[in-house]
Each structure stands twice: as structure tokens, then as C-alpha cells.
C-alpha positions as CSV (number, residue, x, y, z in Angstrom):
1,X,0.0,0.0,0.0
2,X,1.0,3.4,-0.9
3,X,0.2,6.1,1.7
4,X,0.5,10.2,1.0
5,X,2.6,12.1,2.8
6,X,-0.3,14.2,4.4
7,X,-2.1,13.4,7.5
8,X,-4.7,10.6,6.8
9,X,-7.4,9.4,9.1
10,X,-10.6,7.2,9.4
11,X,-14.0,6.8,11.5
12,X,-15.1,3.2,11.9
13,X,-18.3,3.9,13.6
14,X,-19.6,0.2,14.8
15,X,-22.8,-0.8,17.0
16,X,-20.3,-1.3,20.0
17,X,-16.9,0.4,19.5
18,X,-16.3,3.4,17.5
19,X,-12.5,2.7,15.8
20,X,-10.0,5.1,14.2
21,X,-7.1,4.8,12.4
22,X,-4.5,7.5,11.7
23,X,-1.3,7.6,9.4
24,X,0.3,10.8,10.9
25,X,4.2,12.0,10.2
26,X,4.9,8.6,9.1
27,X,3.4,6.7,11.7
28,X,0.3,4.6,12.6
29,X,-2.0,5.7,15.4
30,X,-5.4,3.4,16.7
31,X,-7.3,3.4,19.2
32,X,-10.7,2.5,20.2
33,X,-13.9,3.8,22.2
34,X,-17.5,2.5,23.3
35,X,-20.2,3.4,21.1
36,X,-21.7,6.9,21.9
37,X,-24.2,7.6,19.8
38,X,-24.9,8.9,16.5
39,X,-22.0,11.5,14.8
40,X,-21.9,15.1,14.5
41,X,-18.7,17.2,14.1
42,X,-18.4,17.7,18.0
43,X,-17.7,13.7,18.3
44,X,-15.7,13.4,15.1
45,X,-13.7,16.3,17.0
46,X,-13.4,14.7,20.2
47,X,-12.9,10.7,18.8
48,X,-9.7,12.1,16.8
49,X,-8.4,14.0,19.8
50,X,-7.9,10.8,21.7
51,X,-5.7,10.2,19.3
52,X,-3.7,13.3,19.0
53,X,-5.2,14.4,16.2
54,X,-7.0,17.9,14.8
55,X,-10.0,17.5,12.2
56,X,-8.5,20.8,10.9
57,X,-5.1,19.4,9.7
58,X,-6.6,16.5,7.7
59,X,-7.3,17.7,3.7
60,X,-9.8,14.7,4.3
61,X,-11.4,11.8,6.6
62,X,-12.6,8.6,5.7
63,X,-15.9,7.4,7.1
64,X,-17.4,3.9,7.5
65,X,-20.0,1.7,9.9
66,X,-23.3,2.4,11.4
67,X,-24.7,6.1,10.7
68,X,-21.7,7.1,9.2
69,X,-23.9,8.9,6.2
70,X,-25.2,11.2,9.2
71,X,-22.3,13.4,8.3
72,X,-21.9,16.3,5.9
73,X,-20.1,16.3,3.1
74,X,-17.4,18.2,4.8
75,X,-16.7,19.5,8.6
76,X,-15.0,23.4,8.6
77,X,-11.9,22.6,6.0
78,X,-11.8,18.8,6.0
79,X,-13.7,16.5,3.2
80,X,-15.4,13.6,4.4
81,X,-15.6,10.6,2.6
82,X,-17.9,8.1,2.7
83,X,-16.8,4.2,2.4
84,X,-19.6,1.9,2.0
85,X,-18.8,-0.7,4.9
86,X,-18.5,-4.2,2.6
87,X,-15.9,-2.0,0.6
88,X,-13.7,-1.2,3.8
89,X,-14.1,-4.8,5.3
90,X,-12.5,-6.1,1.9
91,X,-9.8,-3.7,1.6
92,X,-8.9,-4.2,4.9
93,X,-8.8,-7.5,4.8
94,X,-6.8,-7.3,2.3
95,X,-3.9,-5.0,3.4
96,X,-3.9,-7.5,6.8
97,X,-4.2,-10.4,4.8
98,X,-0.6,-10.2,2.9
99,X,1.0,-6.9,3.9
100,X,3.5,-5.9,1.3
101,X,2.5,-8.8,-1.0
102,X,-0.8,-7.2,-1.4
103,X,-1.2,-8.4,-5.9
104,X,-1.0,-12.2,-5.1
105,X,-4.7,-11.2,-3.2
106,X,-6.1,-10.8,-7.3
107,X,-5.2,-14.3,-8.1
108,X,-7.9,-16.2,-6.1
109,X,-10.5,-14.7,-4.1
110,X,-9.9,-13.7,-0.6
111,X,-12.7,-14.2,1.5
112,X,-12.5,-11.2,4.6
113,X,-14.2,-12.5,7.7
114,X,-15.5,-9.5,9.7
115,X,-15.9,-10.5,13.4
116,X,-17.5,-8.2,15.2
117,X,-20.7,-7.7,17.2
118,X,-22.2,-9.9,14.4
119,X,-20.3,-11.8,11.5
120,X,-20.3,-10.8,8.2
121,X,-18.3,-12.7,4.9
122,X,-17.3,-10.6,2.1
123,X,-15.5,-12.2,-1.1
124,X,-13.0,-9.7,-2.3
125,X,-10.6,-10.4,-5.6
126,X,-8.8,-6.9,-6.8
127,X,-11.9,-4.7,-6.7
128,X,-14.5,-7.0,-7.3
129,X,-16.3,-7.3,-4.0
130,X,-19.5,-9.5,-2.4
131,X,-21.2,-10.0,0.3
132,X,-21.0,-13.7,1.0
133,X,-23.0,-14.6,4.0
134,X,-22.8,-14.0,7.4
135,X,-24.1,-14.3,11.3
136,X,-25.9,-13.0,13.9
137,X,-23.1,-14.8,16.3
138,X,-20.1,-12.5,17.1
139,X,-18.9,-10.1,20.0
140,X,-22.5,-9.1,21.1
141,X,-23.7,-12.9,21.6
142,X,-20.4,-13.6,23.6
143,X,-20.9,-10.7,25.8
144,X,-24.9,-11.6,25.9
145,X,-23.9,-15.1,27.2
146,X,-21.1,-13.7,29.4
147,X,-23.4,-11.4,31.5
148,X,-26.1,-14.6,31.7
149,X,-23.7,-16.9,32.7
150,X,-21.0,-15.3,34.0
151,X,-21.9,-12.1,35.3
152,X,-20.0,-10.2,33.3
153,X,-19.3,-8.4,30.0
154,X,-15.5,-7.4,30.5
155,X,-13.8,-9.2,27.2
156,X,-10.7,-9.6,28.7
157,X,-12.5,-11.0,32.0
158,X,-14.2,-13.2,29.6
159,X,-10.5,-14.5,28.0
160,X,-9.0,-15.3,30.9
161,X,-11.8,-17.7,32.9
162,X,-12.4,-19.0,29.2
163,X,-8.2,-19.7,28.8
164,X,-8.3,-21.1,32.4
165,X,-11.3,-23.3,31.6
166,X,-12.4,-26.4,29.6
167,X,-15.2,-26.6,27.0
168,X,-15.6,-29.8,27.2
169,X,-16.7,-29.6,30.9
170,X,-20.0,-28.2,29.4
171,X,-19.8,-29.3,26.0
172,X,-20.3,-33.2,24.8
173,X,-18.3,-34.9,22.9
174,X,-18.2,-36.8,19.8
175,X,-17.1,-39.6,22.1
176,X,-19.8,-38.8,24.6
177,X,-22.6,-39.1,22.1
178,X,-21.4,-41.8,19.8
179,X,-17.9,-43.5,21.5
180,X,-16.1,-43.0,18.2
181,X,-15.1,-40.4,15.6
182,X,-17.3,-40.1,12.8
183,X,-15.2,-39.4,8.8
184,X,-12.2,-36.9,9.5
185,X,-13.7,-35.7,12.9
186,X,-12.2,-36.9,15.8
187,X,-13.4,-38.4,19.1
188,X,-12.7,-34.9,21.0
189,X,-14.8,-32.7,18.6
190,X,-17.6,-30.8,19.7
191,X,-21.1,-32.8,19.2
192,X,-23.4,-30.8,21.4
193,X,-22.5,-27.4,22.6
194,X,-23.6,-26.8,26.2
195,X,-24.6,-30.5,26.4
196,X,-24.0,-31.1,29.9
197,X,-26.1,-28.5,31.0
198,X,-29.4,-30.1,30.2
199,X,-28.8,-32.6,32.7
200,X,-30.7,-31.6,35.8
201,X,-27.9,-33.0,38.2
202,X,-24.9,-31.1,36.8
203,X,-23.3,-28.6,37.9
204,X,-20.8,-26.3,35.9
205,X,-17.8,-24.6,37.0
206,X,-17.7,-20.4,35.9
207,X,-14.2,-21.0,33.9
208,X,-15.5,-23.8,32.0
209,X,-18.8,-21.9,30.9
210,X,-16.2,-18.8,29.8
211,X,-14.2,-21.5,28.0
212,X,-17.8,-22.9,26.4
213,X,-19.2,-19.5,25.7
214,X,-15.7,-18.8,23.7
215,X,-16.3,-22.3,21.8
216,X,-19.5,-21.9,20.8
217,X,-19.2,-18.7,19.4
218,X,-15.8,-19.1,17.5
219,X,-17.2,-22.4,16.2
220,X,-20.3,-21.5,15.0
221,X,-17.8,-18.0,13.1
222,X,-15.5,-20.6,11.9
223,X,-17.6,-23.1,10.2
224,X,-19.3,-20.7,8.5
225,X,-16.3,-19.6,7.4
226,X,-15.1,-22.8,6.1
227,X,-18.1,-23.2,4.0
228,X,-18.0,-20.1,2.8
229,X,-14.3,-20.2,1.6
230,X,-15.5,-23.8,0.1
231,X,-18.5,-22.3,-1.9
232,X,-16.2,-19.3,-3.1
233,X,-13.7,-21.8,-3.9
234,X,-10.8,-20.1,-2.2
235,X,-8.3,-21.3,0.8
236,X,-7.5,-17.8,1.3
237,X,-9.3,-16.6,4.3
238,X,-8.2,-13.6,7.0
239,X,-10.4,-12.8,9.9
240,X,-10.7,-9.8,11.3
241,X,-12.4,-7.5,14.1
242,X,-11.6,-7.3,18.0
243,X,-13.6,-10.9,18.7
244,X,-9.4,-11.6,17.6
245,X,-8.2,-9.3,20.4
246,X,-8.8,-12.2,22.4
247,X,-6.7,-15.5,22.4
248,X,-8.9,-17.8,23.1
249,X,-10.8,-17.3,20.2
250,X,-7.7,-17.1,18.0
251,X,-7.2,-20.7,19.3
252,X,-10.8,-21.7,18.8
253,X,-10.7,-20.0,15.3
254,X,-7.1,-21.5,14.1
255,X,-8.5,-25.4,15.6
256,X,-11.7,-25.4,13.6
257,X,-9.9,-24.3,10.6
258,X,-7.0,-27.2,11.0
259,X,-9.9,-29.6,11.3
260,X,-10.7,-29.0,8.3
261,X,-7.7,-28.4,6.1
262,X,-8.2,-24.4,6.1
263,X,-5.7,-22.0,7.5
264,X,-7.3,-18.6,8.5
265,X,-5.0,-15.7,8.9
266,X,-5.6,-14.0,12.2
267,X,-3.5,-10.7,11.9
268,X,-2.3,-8.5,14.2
269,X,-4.6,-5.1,15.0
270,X,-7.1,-7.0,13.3
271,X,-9.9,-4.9,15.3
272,X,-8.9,-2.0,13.2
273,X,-9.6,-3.9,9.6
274,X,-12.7,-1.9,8.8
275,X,-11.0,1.4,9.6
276,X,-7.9,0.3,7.6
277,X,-10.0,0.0,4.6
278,X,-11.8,3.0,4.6
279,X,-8.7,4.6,5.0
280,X,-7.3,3.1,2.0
281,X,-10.2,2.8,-0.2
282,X,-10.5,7.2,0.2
283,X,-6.5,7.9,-0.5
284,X,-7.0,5.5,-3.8
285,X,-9.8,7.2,-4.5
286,X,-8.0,10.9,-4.0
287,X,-4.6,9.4,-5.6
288,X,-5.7,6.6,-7.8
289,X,-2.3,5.0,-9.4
């Protein structure tokens, strides 16, 4: 990716976090908030002063997510620009997917899973761009089920029990349900999420609810993933969105796919995807090559 020498900056303004990404004297700059509402210019102002930054010294600011088409067409000096959101997931996901190495991406289709509150699947190769299929499982349905069952809503609370915990001390196992393995699935593999806790008698431990809640939601993101890289016809797939700011639903993620002969890549800053793309969808609108 080529960047311009002038301050750059983008607004991704989701259901639950509001993220923003700056390229400022040759740096990068992100940082993340809870949602607050719809924008105006005195939030725009306020988001991008977290981050050290003045609306007035950006020529422009990308925009993306939720209401962003609440805002003008400009705010005192500085353009916005509006980036349709399935446009900045796929860009994104492609400058995380193979940074540097960015033209192998228009050989095959990449397919860009955005995991965020909810789960969306876009199929991205060059500038072609599709909205696959997606979820209403993500980040909101783990926090859901964390403050029912455990109390609490703090993701990195959540992490920890679930990284501490065991799924299969609420979960049943193929080996549980039917002794054996059944084709290429093994003996261990989930059969019935939250299995055990339809038994009257049983009682489940807190860090082995986290570690079920964290199963059943990167499962469910990751065989839909799967399917969706096999209907797309692609092994290329890079997840992104801050469900990957925790670990253990990188390892949840990365499991499913070795099961069945996928590797996802589950980059680094991946919560900052969206915001990444609208970013560089703008500049290669302002400076096409």
C-alpha cells in the first residue's frame, strides 16, 4: 500500500466500538472507544483527539459503519468521505491479509471474515467485491452469554476464565454421544455445545462456561467460514475484528480451521480492519495509481 505524505485518518463507527485509524508523520496511530451515539462534528472532534489528532489538519477523513452517512459532506476545512462498509471490510482484509504482498490477493478470491458484534463474509478479488453470508453470532452474543452466565461483560474477563477453563466440561463430545469419531472428525470434537447443561444434576464450574461460551461462538464463526471459503472456492481466508483481540478465540478459530484443512489468517490489530480500509479505499480514491 502506498500512503501520501499528508495526514490521513478514518472513522469506523460500529454498534459497539467506535474505531479510528490515523497515518500521521509517518506513523500509525489506533485506538478504540464504546459506542456513543450517533456523529456530529463535536464527536468526530473529540474521537480524533484521543488520538492526538485535529480534524482541521486532515485535507480529508474517511468514514465507515453504522450512521456514518449522518455526516456532511465536509466539517470546517476537512472533506469527508464516505466508504460503504462491505468495501472497507475487503480492503482491509486485504492489506492484513498479505502486507507488502498485497497483488497475489487478485489471483484467487480472498474471502474477509468480519468478526465483530455480528459476523459478516465478504469475497474480495482486486476490486470485485460481495457480500458472502454472514451471522448474527459474534462479539454481542459472547458478551450476551457472558453477562447470563457469568456475570460479566469485561472481554478480557471473559478471556482469561475461558483460557483457564475447559469446554468440554460443558460441551459433549463426539465420544460422549457416539464412543467413536465419525469421517475426518475426531473423538474430542464438539457434538453438542452446552450439552452437559441439560442434565438436571450437573453442575458447571464459571471458567468452564467462559471456555464454552468462547467455543460456541468461534465455532459457529468458523464453520461458516469454512463453507464459505469452500462455496467461493478459495483457501484464502483472514479474519478480522476485536472478537481476535482475544486469544482464546484465536485458538478456537485457528482449531476449527486445521480440522478442516483451512488456514485462517488472524492478523495482528485485526480490530482496526474496517477502519484500515476505509482509509485506504479514500487515498486511492483521491490518488488513484
Amino acid at each position: 500500500m502506498t500512503l501520501s505524505t499528508q495526514p490521513q485518518a478514518a472513522i469506523d463507527f460500529g454498534i459497539s466500538n467506535t474505531d479510528t485509524i490515523a497515518h500521521v508523520n509517518g506513523e500509525w496511530r489506533r485506538w478504540v472507544q464504546p459506542y456513543t451515539g450517533h456523529p456530529d462534528e463535536a464527536q468526530v472532534r473529540q474521537i480524533l483527539a484521543k488520538g492526538d489528532v485535529n480534524l482541521d489538519d486532515l485535507p480529508w477523513l474517511a468514514v465507515t459503519g453504522g450512521r456514518h452517512h449522518l455526516l456532511p459532506e465536509t466539517l470546517g476545512s476537512c472533506t469527508i468521505i464516505s466508504v460503504g462498509e462491505l468495501a472497507a471490510i475487503a480492503r482491509g482484509g486485504q492489506a492484513l491479509a498479505q502486507p507488502g504482498d498485497e497483488d497475489d490477493l487478485t489471483a484467487r478470491p480472498l474471502l474477509v471474515v468480519s468478526a465483530g458484534s455480528g459476523t459478516a463474509m465478504v469475497r474480495v478479488q482486486g476490486a470485485d467485491v460481495a457480500h458472502v453470508t454472514g451471522s448474527a453470532v459474534g462479539g454481542g452474543t459472547l458478551l450476551g452469554l457472558g453477562r447470563l452466565l457469568l456475570g460479566t461483560v469485561n472481554p478480557i474477563e471473559i478471556d482469561e476464565l475461558a483460557r483457564l477453563g475447559h469446554a468440554n466440561g460443558v460441551d459433549l463430545s463426539l465420544a460422549d454421544v457416539v464412543t467413536e469419531s465419525i469421517g475426518t472428525l475426531p473423538a474430542d470434537a464438539t457434538a453438542v455445545n452446552f450439552g452437559r447443561l441439560a442434565r438436571e444434576s450437573f453442575v458447571p464450574n464459571r471458567v468452564d462456561l467462559a471456555a464454552g461460551i468462547v467455543t460456541l461462538v468461534g465455532q459457529t464463526i468458523a464453520l461458516l467460514a469454512v463453507n464459505a471459503a469452500n462455496a467461493i472456492q478459495t483457501d484464502q481466508v483472514v479474519v478480522t475484528g476485536h472478537m481476535l483481540d482475544m486469544p482464546s478465540i484465536r485458538r478456537v478459530l485457528a482449531a476449527v480451521a486445521a480440522l478442516y484443512g483451512k488456514t485462517f489468517t488472524l492478523p495482528d490489530n485485526a480490530g482496526y480492519a474496517t477502519a484500515l480500509g476505509a482509509l485506504l479505499v479514500a487515498g486511492e480514491q483521491r490518488h488513484p495509481s
